[in-house]
C-alpha positions in Angstrom: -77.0 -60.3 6.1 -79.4 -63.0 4.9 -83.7 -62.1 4.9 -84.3 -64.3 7.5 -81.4 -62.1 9.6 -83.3 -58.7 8.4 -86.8 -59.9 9.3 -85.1 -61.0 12.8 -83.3 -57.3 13.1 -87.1 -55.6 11.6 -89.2 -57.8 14.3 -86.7 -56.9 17.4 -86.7 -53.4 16.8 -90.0 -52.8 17.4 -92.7 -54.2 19.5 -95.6 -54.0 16.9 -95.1 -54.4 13.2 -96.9 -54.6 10.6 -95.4 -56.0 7.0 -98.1 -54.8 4.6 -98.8 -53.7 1.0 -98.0 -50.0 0.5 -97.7 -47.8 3.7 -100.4 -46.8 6.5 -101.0 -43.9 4.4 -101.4 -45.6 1.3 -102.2 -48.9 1.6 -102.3 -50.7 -1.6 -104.8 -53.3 -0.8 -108.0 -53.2 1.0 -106.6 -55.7 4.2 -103.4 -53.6 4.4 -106.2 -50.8 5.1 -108.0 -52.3 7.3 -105.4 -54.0 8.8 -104.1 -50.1 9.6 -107.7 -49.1 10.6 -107.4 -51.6 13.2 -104.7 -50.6 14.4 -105.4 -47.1 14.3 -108.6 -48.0 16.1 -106.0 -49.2 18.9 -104.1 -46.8 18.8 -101.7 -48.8 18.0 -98.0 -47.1 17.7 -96.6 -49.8 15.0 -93.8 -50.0 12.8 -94.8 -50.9 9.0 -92.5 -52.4 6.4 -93.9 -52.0 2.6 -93.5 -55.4 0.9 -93.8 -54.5 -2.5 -91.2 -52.3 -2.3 -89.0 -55.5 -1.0 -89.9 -58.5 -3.0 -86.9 -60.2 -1.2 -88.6 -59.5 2.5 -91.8 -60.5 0.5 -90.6 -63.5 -0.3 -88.2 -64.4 3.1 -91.5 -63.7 5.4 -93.7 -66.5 3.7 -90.4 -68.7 4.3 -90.0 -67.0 8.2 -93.8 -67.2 9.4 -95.2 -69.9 7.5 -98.0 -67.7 6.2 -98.6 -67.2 2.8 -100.4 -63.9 2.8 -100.4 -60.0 3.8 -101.0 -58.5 6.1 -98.8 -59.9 8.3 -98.7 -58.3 12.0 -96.3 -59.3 14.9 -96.6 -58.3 18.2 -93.3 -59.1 21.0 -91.7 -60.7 17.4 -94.4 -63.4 17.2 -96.5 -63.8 14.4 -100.6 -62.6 15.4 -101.5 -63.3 11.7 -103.7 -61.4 8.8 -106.2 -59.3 8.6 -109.1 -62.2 9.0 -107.3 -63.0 12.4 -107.0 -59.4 13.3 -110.4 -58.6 12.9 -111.8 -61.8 14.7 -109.7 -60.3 17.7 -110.8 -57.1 17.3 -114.1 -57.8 17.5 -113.4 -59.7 20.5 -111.5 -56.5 21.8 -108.7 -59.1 22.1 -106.0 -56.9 20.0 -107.1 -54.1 22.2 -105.8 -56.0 24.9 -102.6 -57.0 22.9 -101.3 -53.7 21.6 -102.2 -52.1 25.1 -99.9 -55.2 26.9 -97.0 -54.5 23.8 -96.9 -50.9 24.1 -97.7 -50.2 28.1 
């Protein structure tokens, strides 16, 4: 199976996921932290794939979404975005409204 086929398989199990650095516990860089905060603050139940432990997922996501940076959270398998996206909708309690749609 190619990345692009495991990103497909990782984004249709799950209707919220979040590919991120490190894990919701330990988040290894302050947007992956927030980027779970948010979340969290959601309550948000989310699926999270560590991309430093898969520079090949890493790599194949960039290629996939056409966005060059992580956090990267998908909701229904399409890309939202990072965390400067994520917290303009927050803010706007419009990520509320999306995990609540995803998950009810």
């Amino acid at each position: 199976m190619n990345v692009q086929d495991r990103i497909r398989e990782q984004l249709s199990g799950d209707k919220i996921v979040l590919y991120m650095k490190g894990t919701p516990q330990f988040p290894q860089c302050g947007f992956s932290a927030k980027a779970t905060q948010m979340l969290g603050a959601c309550g948000a139940k989310y699926t999270s794939y560590d991309i430093l432990m898969d520079p090949e997922i890493r790599q194949g996501l960039k290629e996939y979404s056409n966005w060059p940076t992580f956090p990267q959270l998908y909701v229904n398998g399409e890309l939202v975005g990072g965390c400067d996206i994520m917290t303009e909708l927050f803010q706007k309690g419009e990520l509320q409204k999306l995990v609540a749609k995803a998950t009810g």
